[in-house]
MMTF fields as JSON, N, C-alpha, C and O atoms, coordinates in Angstrom:
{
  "mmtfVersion": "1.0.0",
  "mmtfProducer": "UNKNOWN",
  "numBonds": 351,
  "numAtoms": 352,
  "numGroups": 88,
  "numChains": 1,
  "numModels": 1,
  "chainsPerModel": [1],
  "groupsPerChain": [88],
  "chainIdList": ["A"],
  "bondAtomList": [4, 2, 8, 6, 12, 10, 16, 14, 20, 18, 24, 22, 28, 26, 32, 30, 36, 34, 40, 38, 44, 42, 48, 46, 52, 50, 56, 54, 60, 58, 64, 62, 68, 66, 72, 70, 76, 74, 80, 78, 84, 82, 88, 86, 92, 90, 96, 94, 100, 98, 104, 102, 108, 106, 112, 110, 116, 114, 120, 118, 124, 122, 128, 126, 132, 130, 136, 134, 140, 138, 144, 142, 148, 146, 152, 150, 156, 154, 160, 158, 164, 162, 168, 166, 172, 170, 176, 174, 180, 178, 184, 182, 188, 186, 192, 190, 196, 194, 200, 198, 204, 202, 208, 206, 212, 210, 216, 214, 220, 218, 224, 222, 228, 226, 232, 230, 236, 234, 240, 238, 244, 242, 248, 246, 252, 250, 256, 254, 260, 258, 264, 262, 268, 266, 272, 270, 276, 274, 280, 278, 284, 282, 288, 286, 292, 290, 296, 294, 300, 298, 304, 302, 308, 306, 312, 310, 316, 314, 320, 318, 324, 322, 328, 326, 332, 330, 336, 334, 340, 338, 344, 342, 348, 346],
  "bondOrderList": [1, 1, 1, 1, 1, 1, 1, 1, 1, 1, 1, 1, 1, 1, 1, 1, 1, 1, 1, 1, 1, 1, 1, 1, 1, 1, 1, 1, 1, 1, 1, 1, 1, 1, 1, 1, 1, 1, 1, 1, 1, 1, 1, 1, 1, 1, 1, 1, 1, 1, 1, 1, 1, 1, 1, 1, 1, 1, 1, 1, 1, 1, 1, 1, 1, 1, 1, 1, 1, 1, 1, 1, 1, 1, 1, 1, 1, 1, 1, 1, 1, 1, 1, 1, 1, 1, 1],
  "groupList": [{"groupName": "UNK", "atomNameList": ["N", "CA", "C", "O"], "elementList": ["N", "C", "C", "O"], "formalChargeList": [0, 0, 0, 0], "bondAtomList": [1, 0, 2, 1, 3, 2], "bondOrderList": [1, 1, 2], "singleLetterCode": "X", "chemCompType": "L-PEPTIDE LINKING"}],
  "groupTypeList": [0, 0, 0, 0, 0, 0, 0, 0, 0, 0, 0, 0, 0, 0, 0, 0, 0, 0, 0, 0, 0, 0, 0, 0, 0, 0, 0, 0, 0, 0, 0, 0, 0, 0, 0, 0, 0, 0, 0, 0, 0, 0, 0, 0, 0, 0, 0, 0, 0, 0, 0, 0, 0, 0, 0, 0, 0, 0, 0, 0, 0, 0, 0, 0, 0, 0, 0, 0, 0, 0, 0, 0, 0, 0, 0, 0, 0, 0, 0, 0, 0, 0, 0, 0, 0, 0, 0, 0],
  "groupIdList": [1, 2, 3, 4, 5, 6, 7, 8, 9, 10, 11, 12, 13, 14, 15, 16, 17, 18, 19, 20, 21, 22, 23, 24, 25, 26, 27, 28, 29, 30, 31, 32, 33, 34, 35, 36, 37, 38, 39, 40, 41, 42, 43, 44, 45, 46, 47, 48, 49, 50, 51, 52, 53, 54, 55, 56, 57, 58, 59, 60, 61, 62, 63, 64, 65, 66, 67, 68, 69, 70, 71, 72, 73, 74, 75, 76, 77, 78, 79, 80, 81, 82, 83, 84, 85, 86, 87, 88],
  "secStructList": [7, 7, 6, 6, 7, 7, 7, 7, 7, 7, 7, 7, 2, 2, 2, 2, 2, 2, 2, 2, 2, 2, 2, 2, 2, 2, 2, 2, 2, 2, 2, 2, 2, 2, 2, 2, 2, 2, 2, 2, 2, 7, 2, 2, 2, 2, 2, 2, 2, 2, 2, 2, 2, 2, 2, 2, 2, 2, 2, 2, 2, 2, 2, 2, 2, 2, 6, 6, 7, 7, 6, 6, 7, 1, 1, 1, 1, 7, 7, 7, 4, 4, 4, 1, 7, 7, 7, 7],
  "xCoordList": [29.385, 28.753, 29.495, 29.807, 29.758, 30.558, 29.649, 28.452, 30.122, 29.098, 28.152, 26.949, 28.775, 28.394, 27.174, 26.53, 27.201, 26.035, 24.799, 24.95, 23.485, 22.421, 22.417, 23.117, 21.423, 20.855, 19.602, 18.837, 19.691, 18.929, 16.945, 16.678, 16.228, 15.338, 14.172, 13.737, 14.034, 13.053, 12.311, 12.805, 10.896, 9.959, 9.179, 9.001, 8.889, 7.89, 6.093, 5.979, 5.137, 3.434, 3.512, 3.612, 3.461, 3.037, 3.458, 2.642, 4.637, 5.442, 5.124, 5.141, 4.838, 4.543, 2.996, 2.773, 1.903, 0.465, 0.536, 0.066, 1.213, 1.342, 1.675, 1.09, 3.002, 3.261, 2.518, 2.329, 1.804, 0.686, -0.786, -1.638, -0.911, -2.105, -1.442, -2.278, -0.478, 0.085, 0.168, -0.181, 0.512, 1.094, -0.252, -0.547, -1.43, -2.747, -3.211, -3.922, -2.99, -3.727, -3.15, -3.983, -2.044, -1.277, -1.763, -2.144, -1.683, -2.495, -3.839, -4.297, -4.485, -5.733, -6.237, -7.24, -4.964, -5.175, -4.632, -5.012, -3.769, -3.361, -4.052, -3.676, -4.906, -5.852, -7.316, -7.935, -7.513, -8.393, -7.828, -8.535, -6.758, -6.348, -6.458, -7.266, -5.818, -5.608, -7.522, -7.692, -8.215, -9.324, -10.18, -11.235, -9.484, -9.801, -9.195, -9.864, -8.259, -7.132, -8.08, -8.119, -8.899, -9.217, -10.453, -10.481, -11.443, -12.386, -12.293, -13.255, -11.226, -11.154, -10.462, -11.062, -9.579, -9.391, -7.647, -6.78, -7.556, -5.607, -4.881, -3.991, -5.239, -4.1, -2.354, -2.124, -1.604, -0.674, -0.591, -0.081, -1.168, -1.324, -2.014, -1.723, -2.806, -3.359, -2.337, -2.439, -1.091, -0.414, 0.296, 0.247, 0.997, 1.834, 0.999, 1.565, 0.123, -0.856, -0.355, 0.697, -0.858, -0.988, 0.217, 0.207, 1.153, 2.63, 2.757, 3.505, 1.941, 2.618, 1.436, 1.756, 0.293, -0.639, -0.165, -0.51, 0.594, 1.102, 2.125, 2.468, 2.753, 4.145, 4.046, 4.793, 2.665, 2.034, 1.485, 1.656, 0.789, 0.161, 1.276, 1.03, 2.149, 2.998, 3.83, 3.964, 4.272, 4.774, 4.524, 5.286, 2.822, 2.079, 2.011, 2.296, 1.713, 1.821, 2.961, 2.832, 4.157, 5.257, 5.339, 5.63, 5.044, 4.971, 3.907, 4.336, 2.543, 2.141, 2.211, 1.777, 2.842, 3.562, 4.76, 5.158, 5.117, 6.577, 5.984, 6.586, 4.845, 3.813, 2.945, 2.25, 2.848, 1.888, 0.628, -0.02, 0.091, -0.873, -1.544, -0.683, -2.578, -3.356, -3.528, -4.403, -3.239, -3.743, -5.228, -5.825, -5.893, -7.239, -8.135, -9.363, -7.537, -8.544, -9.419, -8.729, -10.43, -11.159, -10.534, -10.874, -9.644, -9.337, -7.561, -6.853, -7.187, -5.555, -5.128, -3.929, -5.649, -5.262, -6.028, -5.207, -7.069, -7.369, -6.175, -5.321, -5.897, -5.043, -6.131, -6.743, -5.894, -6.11, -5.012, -3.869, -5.78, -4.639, -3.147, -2.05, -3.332, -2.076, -1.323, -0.304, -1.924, -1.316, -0.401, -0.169, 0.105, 0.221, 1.696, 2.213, 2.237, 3.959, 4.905, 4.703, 5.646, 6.481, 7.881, 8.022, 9.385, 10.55, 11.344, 12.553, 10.218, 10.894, 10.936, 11.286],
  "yCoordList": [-25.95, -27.246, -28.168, -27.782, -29.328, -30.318, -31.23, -31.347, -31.766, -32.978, -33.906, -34.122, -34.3, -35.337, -34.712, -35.427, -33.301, -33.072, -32.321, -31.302, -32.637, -32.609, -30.528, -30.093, -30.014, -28.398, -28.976, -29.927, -28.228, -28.303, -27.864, -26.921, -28.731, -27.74, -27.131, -27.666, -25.562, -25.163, -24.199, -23.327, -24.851, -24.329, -23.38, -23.524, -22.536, -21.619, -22.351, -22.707, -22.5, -22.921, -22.695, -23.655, -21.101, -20.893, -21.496, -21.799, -21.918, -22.772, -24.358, -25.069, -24.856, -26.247, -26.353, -27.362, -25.339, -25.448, -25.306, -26.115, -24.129, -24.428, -25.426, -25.737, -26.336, -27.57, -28.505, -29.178, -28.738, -29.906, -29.472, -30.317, -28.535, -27.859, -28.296, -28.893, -28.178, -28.172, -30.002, -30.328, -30.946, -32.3, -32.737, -33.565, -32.154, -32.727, -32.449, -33.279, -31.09, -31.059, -31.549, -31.413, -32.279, -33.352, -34.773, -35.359, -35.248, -36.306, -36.637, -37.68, -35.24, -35.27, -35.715, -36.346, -35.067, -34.737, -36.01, -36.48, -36.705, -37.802, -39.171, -40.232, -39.266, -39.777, -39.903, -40.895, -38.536, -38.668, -38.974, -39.63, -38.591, -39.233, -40.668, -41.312, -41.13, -42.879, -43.422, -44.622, -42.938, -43.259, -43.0, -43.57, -41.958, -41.822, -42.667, -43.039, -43.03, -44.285, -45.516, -46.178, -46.101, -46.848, -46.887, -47.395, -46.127, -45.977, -45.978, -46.553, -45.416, -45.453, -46.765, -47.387, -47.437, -48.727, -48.448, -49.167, -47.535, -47.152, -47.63, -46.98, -48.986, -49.531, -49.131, -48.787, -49.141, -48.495, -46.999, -46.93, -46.075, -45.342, -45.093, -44.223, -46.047, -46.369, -46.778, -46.544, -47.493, -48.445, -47.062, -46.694, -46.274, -44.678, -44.039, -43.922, -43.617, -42.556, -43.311, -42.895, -44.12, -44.888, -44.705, -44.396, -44.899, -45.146, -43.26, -42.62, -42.858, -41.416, -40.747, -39.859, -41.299, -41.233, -41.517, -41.012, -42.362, -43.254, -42.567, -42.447, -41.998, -41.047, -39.969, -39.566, -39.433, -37.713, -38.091, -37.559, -39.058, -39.735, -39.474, -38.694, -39.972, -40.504, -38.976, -38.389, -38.865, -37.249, -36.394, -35.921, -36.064, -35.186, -35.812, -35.07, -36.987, -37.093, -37.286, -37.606, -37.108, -36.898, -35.32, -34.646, -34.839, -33.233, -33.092, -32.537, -33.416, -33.35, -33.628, -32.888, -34.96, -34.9, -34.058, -34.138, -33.569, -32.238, -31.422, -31.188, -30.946, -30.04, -30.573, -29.872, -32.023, -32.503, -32.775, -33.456, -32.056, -32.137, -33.478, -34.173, -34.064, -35.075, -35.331, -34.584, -36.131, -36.594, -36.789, -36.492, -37.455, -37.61, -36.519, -36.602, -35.608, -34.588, -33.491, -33.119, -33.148, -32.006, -30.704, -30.054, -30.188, -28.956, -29.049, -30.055, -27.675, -27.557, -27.827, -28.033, -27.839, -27.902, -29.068, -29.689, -29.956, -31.241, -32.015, -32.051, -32.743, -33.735, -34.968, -34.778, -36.093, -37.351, -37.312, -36.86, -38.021, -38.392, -38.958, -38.448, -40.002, -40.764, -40.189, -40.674, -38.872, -38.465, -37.111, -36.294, -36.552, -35.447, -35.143, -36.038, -34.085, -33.858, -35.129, -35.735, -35.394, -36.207, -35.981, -34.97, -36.482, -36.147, -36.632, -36.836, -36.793, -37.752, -36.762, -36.996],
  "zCoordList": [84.315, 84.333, 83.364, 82.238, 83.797, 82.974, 82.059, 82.324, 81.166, 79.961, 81.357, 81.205, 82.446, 82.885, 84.307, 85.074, 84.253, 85.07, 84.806, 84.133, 85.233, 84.329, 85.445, 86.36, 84.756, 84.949, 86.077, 85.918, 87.0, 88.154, 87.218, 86.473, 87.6, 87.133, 88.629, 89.649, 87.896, 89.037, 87.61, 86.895, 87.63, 86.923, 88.14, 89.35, 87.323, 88.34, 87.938, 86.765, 88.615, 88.622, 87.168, 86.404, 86.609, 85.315, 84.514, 83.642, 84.36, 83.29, 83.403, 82.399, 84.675, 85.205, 84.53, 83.861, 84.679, 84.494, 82.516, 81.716, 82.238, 80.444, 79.802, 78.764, 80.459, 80.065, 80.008, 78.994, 81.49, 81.191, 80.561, 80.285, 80.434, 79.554, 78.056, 77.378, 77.564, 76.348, 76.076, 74.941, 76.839, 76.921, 76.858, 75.996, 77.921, 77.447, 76.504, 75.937, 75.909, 74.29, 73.576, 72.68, 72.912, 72.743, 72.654, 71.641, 73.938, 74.025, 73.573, 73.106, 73.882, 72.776, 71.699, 71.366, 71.016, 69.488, 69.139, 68.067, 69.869, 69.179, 69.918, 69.419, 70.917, 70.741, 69.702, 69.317, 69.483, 68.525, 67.076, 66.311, 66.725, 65.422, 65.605, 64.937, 66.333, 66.818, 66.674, 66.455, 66.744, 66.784, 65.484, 65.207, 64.679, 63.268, 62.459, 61.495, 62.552, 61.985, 62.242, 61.205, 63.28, 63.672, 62.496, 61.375, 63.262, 61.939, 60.763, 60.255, 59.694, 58.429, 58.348, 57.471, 58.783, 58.523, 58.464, 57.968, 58.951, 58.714, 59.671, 60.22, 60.006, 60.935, 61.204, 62.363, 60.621, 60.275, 61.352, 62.47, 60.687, 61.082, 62.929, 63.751, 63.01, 64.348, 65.106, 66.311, 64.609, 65.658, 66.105, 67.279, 65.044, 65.082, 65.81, 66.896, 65.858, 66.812, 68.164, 68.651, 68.649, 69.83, 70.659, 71.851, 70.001, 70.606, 70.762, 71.502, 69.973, 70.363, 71.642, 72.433, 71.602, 72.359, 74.059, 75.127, 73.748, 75.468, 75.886, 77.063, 74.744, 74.888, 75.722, 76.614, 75.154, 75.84, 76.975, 78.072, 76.713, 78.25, 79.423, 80.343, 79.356, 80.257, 80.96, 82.034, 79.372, 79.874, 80.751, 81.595, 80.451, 81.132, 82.354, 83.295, 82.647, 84.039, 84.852, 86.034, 84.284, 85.037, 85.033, 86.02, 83.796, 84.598, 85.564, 86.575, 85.642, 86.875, 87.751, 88.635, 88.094, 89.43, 89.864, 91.026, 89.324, 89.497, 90.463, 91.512, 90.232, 91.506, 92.299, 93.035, 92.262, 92.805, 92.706, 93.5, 91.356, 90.978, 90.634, 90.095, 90.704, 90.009, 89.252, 88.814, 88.473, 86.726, 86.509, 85.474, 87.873, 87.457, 88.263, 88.241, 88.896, 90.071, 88.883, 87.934, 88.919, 88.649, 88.49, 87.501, 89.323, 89.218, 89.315, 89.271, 89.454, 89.43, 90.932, 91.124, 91.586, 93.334, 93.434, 94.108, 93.28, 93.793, 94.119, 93.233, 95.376, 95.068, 96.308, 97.358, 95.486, 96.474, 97.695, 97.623, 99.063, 100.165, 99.278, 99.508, 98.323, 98.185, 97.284, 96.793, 96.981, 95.174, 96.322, 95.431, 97.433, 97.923, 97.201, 96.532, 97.331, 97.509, 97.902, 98.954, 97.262, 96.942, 96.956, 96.268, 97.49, 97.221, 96.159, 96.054, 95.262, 93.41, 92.507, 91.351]
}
């Protein structure tokens, strides 16, 4: 493989379902800090949470679309009509 070509990726379910299990507890945690910052008066600190909050946000739902999965469905197999398999 040369500098200028990227590694194919093929995650297997288990590795795809740990990641976004992991990216949402993430997002979690740094939502709720962002919201403790808020309350104690640590702006500063609130603006830093946030930006890292949108970061995980975003992440996780580009790993969930990798399988198709839903960002907002109930379970691991829910998908909406418009959310299905994708060639992106």
């Amino acid at each position: 493989m040369s500098d200028y070509e990227l590694p194919s990726v093929n995650l297997t379910p288990e590795e795809l379902t740990y990641l976004q299990d992991h990216l949402n507890a993430e997002r979690a945690q740094w939502f709720n800090y962002y919201e403790d910052c808020l309350e104690n008066g640590r702006l500063n600190g609130a603006e830093v949470a946030h930006k890292h909050y949108e970061m995980m946000k975003s992440l996780r739902d580009i790993v969930y679309h990798m399988n198709g999965r839903d960002t907002l469905a109930s379970g691991n197999h829910d998908q909406r009509w418009w959310d299905q398999r994708h060639d992106y």
